[in-house]
ZAPAVO-838677 format. One record per atom (N, C-alpha, C): x, y, z. Coordinates in steps of 0.1 Angstrom, whole numbers, plus 5000, padded with zeros to 4 digits. Example, Ala and Ser with C-alpha at 12.3 -4.5 7.8 and 13.67 -1.06 7.14 Angstrom:
REM ZAPAVO-838677
513249435078;512349555078;513249675078;512849785071;513749895071;512950005079;
END
This chain:
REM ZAPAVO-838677
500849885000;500050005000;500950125000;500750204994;501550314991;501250405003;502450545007;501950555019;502250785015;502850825023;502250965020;503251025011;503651135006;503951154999;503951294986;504851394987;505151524981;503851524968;503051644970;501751614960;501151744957;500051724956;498851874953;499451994961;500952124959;500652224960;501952194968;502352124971;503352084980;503351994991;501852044995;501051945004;501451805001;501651705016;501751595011;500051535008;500451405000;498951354993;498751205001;497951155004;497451045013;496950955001;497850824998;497350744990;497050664990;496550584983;495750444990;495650314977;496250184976;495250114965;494150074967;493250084964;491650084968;490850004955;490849854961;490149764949;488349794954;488049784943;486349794939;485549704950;485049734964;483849634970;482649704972;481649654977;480449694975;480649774988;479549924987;479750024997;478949955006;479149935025;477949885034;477449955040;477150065040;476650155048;476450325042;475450355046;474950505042;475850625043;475550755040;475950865047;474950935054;475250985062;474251045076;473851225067;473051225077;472551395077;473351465085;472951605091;473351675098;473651615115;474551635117;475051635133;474751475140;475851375133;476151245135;475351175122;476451105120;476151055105;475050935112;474550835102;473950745102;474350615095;474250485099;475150365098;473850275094;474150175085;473450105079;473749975077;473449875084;473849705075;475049685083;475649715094;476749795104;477049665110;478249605112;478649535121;478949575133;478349525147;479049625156;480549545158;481449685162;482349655166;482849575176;484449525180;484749415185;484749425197;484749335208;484349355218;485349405229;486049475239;486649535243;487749415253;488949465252;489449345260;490749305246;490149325229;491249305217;491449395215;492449415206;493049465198;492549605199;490849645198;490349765197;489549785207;489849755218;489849755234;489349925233;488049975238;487350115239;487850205247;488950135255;488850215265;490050325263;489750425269;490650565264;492450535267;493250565259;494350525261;495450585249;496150525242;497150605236;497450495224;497450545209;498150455202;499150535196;500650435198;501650465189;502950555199;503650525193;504850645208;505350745198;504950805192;506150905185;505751045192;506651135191;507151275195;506151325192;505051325184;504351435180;503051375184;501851455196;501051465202;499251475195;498651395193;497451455183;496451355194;495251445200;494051405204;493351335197;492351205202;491451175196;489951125206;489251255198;488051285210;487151185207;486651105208;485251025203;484850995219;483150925212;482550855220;482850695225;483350705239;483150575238;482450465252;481850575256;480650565263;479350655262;478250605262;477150655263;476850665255;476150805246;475450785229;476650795219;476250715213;477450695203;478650595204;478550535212;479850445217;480250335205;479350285201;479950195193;480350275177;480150395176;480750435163;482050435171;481850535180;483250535184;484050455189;483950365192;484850235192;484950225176;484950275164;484750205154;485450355149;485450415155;486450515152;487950515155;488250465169;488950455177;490050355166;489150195166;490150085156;490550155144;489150275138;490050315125;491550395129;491550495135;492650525139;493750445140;493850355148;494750205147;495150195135;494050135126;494350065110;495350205105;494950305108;495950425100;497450385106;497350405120;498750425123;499550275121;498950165118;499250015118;500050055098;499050115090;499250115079;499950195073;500650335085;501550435078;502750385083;503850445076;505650415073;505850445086;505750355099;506250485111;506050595115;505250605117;504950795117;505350825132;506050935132;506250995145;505251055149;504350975156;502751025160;502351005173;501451035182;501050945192;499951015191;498950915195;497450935194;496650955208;496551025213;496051055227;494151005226;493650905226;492250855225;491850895237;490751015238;489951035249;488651015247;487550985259;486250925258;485451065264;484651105252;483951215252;482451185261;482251105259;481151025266;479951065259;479751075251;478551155242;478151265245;478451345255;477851465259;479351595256;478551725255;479751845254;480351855265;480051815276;480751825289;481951705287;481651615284;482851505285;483551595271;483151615264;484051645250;485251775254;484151835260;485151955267;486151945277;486151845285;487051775292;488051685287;487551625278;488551515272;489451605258;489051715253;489651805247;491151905255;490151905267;491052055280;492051905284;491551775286;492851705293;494251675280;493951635270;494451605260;495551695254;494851825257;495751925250;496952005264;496151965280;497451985286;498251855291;498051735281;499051615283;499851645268;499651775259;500551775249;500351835237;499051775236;498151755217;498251845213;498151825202;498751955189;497651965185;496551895179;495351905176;494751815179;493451845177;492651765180;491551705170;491451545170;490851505158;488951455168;488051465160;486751475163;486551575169;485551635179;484151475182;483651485170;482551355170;481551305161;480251385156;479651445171;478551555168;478751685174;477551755170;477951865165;478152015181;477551915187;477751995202;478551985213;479151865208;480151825215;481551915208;481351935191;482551975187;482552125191;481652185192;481052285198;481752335210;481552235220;482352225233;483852165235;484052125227;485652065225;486552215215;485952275207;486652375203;486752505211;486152475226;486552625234;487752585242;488052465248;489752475252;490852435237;490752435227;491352385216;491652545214;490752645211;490852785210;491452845216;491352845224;492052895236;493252865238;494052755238;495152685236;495952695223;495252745213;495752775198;495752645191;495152595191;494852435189;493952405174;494252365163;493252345156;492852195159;490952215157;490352105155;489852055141;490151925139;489551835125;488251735133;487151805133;486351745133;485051625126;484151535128;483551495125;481951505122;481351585124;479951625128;480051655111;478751645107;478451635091;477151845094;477251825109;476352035108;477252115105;477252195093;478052315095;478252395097;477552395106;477052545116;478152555127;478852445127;480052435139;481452475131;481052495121;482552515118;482852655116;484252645116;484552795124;486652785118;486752925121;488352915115;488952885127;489852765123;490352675132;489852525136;488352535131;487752385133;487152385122;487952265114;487552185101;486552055101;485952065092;485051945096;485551845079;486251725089;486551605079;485551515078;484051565071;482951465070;481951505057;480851445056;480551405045;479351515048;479551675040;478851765041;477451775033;476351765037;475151755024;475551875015;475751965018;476252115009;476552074998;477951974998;478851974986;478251894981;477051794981;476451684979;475451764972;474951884974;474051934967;474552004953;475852084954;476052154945;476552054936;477551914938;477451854926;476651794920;475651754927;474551724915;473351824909;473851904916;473152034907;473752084894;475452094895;475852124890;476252034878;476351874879;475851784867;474651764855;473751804869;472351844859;472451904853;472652054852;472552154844;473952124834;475152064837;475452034827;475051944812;474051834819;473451764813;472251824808;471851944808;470951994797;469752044805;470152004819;468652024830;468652194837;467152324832;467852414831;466252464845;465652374848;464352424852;464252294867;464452364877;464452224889;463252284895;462552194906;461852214919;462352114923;461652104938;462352034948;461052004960;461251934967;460251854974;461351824985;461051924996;462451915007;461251875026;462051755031;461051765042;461851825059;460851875062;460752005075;461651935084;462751905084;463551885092;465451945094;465951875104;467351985100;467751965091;467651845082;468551805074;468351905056;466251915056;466251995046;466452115050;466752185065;467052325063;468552315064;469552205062;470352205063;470952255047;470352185037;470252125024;469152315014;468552315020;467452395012;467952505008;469052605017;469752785009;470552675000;471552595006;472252564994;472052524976;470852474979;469652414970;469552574959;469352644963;468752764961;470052864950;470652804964;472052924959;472952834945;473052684946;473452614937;472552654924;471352674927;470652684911;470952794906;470752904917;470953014910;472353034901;473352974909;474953024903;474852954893;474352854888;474252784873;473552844864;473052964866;471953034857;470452934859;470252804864;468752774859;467252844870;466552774868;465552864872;464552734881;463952804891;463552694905;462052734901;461552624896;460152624891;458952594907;459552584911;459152524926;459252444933;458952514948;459752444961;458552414968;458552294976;457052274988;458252204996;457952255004;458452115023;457352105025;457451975037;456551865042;457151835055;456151785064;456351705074;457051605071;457651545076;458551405075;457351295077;457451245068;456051115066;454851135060;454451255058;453351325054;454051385039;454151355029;454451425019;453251445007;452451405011;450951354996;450751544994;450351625007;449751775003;450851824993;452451854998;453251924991;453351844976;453351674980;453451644964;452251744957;450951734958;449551764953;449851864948;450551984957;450652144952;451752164947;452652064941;453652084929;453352004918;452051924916;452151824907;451751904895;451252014893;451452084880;453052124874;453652134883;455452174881;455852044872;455451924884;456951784879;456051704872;454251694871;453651554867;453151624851;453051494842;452451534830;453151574823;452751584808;453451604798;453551774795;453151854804;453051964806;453952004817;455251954827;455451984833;456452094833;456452184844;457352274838;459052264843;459052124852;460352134856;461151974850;462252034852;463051904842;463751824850;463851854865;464651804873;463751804887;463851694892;462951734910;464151674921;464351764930;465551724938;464751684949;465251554958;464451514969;465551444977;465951554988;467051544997;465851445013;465851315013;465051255016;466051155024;466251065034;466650975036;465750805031;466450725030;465850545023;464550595032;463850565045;462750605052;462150655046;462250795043;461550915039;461250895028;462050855016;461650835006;460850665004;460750585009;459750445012;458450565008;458450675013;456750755014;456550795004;457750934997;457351014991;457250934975;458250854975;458150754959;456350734957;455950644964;454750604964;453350754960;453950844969;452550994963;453551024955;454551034945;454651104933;454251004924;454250864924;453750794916;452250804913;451850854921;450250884924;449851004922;450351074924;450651254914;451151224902;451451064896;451551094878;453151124874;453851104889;455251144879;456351064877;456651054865;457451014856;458551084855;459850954859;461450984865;461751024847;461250964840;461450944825;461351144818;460451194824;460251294818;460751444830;461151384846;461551494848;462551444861;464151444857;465251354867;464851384884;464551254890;465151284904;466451344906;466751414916;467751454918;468051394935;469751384940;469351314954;471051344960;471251324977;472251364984;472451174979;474151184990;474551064994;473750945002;472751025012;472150935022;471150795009;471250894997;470450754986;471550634982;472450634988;473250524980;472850424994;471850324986;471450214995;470350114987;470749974987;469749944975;468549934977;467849954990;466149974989;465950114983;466650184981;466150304976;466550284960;467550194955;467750174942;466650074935;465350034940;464349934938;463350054935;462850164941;461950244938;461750314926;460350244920;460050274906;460350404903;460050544913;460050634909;461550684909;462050654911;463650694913;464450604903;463650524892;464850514879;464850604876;466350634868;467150754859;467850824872;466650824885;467550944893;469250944895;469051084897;470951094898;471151134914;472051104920;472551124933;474451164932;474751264940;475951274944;476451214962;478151134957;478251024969;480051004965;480251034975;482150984979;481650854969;483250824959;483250734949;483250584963;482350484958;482250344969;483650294968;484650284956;485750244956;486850234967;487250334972;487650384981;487350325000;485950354999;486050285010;485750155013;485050105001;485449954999;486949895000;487649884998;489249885002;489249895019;489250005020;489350005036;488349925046;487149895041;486049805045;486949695048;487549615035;487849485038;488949475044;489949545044;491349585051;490649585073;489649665071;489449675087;488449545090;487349455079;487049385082;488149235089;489349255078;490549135083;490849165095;491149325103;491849355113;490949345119;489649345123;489049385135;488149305135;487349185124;486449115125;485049155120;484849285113;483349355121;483749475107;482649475102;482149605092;482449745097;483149825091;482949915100;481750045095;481650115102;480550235098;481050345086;479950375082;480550495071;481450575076;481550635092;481950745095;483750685098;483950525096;485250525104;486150565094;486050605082;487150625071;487750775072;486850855083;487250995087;488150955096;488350915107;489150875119;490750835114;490450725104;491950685091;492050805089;491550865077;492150985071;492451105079;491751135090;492451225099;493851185105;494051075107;495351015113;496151035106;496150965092;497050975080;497551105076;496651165080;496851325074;497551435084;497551375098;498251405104;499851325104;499551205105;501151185100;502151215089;501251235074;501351295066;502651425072;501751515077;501951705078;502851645089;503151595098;503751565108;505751565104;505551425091;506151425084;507051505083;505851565072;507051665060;507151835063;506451875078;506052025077;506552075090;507351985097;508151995110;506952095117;507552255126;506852305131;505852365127;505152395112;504152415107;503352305102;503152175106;502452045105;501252095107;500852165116;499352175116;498952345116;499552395110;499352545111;498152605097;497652695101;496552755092;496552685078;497952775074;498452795060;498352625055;498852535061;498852375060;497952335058;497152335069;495552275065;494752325056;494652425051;493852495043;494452535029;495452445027;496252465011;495052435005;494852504992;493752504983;493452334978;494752274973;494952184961;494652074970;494652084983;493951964994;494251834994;494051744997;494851585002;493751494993;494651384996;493451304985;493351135001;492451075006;491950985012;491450875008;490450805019;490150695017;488850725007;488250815009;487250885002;486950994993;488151004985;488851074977;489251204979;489751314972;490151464974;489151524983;489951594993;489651685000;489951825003;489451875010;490452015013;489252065025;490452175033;489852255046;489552365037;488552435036;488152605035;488552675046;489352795046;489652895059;488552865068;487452905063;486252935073;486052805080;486152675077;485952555085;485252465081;484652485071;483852315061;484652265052;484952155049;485152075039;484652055023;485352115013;485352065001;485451894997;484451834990;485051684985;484751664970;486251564966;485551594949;484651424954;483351454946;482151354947;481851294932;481551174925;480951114921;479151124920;478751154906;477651114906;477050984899;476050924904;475550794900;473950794900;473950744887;472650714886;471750554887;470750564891;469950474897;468950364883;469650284884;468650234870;468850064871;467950054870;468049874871;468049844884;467649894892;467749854908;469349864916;470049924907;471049954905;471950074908;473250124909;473550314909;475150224905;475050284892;476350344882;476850464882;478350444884;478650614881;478150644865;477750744864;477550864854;478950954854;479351024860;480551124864;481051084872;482351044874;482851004879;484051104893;484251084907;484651174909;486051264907;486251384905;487551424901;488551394912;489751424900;490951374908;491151514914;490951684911;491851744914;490351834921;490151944929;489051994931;489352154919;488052194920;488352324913;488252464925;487652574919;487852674928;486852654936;486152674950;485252694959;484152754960;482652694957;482052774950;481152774937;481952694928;481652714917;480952654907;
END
């Protein structure tokens, strides 16, 4: 396996060979991802023993805040082993991993952040959600400390706390931005009343507009209740009169079990006007739903973390969750910068090089302000099925665009 190495901008690049397996598990919404088909993790006592402690001896100090009591414990044990597989799988790295147990609450995250950083840490990698990272970035701040966190809300991010996770934002604008390359110049959208579509919904808005097309109409819904808002858009998306070419439906597998069934019933045909969809659609009950052939969805290419799937299935026994391939690439990427950037390993200018790192989950990069750029893959849904269509880039372009 190839390991780090002089790349994008100067920045070292995080490489990986990454053979083709099937993806097991979803991407989450806002503020803690969600896990699907999940093996739980191994039981404590091996190898990936939960309990807070230290992997690796080298000189250079990096926290690792997770859950590993209370809510969230078994990601975070499943975070914890991923860390391991990184430092098991890089050249030596002069690293040491300080693993502290956040306990699911901001009070434990804020303590396990304030103990970490005066036993040394240079940064700090997690927490997982979004109030804990919240609470773990006021002694990290204070201390001059940057955090790489996990929470998929962006509302926590901030200059100096990066979030290394799977943003709906960027998930929006690339398949907005494929559509309208593909000829699609007229969207509406069918968003339900929850964080996730007000997470999802300006971006929605602001992606269409910066493409030049035009937003034929928007309805939210109660989550489970979608028949009214279908009803009062069905002149937009249903019929051979419709006026939109594209219907985006930022929905989780659940959510959409409902809404498929009333647009089928409102008359609409995927044939005459594309679903459009986030990552949380890459799952095959949702690739069975009549109304969702042709749909297109944007999703980290499966390649990638297929590889690391089977690599932590041999080491640890047990599937790991979508969220553990952040925990690896945070590690790597700090051994990486550790590496090659002596006392600016983790400084502003470092983490926020434009040309960004490439992972288990392909190209990345920090924005100053604190969210994550990812280059994404789109794939379309046909045959019960999701083929890439576009495939994801190797290099990112400008921010934005």
């Amino acid at each position: 396996m190839a390991r780090s190495r002089p790349g994008l901008g100067g920045i070292g690049r995080l490489v990986a060979a990454l053979p083709l397996l099937a993806l097991s598990a979803c991407i989450g919404g806002p503020d803690g991802p969600r896990t699907a088909r999940t093996a739980p993790p191994p039981e404590a006592g091996t190898a990936s023993a939960s309990a807070p402690g230290r992997i690796g001896n080298g000189a250079v100090k990096v926290a690792l805040v997770v859950p590993l009591s209370g809510q969230g414990a078994a990601l975070g044990a499943a975070l914890r082993n991923a860390a391991e597989l990184a430092m098991e799988e890089f050249q030596q790295p002069d690293l040491q991993i300080l693993v502290r147990d956040d306990r699911g609450t901001p009070e434990g995250a804020r303590e396990a952040a304030q103990g970490a950083i005066s036993e040394g840490a240079e940064l700090v990698l997690g927490p997982l959600f979004a109030a804990n990272v919240q609470a773990a970035a006021g002694p990290a701040r204070a201390a001059g400390k940057p955090v790489i966190a996990f929470s998929t809300d962006a509302t926590v991010a901030t200059k100096g706390v990066y979030l290394l996770s799977f943003l709906p934002q960027s998930e929006v604008d690339r398949v907005v931005e494929e559509a309208v390359a593909s000829g699609k110049r007229s969207f509406a959208a069918l968003i339900p009343e929850n964080s996730y579509g007000n997470a999802v919904e300006a971006q929605f808005r602001e992606a269409v507009a910066r493409k030049g097309a035009r937003l034929a109409g928007l309805e939210r819904y109660a989550p489970g209740a979608p028949e009214p808002a279908v009803q009062r858009l069905a002149g937009v998306i249903s019929g051979p009169a419709a006026q939109a070419d594209a219907l985006f439906l930022p929905e989780t597998p659940d959510g959409l079990a409902v809404v498929a069934p009333a647009l089928q019933k409102a008359g609409f045909s995927p044939a005459r006007v594309r679903p459009l969809g986030t990552a949380v659609w890459n799952e095959p009950r949702v690739f069975a739903l009549p109304a969702l052939q042709g749909a297109w969805f944007a999703s980290p290419d499966r390649a990638g973390f297929g590889g690391f799937a089977g690599r932590y299935q041999a080491r640890f026994g047990a599937s790991p969750p979508r969220v553990a391939s952040l925990a690896y690439d945070s590690v790597s990427l700090s051994a990486a910068l550790s590496r090659q950037y002596g006392s600016q390993r983790f400084a502003e200018g470092t983490l926020t090089n434009g040309a960004g790192f490439s992972g288990i989950d392909g190209t990345f990069r920090f924005r100053p302000e604190g969210p994550s750029d990812r280059a994404l893959a789109v794939y379309e849904i046909r045959n019960n099925a999701a083929t890439v269509v576009s495939p994801a880039p190797r290099t990112l372009g400008k921010s934005g665009t």
